[in-house]
C-alpha positions in Angstrom: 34.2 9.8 -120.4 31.1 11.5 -118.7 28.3 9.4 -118.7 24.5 10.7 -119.0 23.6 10.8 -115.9 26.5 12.7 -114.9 26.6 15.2 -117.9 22.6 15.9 -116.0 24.0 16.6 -112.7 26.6 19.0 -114.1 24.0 20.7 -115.9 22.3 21.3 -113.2 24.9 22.1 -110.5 26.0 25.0 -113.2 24.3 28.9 -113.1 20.7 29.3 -113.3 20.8 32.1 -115.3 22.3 29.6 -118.2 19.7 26.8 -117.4 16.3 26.4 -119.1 13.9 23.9 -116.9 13.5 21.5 -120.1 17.0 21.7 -120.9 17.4 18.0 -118.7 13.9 16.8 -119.6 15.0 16.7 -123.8 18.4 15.0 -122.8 16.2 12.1 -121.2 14.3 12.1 -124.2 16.9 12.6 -126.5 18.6 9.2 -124.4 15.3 7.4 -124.4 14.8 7.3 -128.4 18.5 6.4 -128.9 18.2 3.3 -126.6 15.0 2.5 -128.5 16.7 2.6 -131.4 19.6 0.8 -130.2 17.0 -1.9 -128.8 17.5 -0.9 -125.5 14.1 -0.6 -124.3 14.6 -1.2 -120.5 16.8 1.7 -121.0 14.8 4.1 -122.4 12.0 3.3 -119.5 14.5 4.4 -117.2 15.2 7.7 -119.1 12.0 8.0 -119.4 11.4 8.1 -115.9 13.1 11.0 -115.1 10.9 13.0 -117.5 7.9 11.5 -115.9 9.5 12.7 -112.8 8.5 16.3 -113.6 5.1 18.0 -112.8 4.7 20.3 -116.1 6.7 20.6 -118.5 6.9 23.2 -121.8 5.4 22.6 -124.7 8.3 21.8 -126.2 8.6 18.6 -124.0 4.9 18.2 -124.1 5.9 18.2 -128.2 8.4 15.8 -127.6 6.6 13.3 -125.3 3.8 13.4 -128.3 6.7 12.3 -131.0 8.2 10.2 -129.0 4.4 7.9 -128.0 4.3 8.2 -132.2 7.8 6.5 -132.7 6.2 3.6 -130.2 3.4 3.0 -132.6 5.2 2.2 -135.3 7.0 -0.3 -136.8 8.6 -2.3 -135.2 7.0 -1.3 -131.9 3.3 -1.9 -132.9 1.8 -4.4 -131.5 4.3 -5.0 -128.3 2.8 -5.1 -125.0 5.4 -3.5 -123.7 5.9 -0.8 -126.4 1.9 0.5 -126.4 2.0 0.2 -122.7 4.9 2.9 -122.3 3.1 4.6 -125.1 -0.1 5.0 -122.7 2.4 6.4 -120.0 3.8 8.9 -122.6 0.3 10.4 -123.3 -0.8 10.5 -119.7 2.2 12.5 -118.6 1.7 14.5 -122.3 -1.5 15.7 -120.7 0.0 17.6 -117.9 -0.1 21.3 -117.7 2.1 23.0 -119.7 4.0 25.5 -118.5 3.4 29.0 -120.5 4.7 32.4 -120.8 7.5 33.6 -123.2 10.6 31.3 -121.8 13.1 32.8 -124.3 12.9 36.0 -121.9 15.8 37.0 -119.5 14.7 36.4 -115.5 
């Protein structure tokens, strides 16, 4: 059985050309809401962490990161500490530049 982490590093030890720089970023996310909705939340902050890792993302992520800060503010998240704190964290990295350009096209 591969585990996360390792299905990421083989990701990204594969060809470029096949790789799309959010590709790792929406498997942490992906990961992240799963152990949330497992109630796992110490597990999802360390997904999370690799997201937060990155200096821009697309808007896709930027998408994701939005959904995901929504998911935290509802039930049964609203009103933990812990849950609107991460939440704050999700916006804040949600606000960083986006990266732009048509991504769909060949390098």
């Amino acid at each position: 059985m591969v585990t996360d982490h390792r299905a990421v590093e083989l990701y990204r030890a594969g060809p470029e050309d096949d790789r799309s720089s959010g590709d790792p970023q929406t498997a942490h996310l992906d990961l992240a809401r799963a152990s949330l909705a497992s109630g796992e939340p110490e597990e999802a902050v360390a997904k999370l962490s690799e997201v937060f890792a990155a200096e821009t993302y697309t808007a896709s992520i930027t998408i994701r990161l939005r959904d995901l800060a929504a998911f935290l503010g509802s039930e049964p998240y609203r009103g933990v500490r812990s849950a609107a704190g991460l939440r704050a964290h999700i916006y804040e990295a949600a606000g960083r530049p986006t990266l732009t350009g048509n991504l769909a096209e060949p390098r």
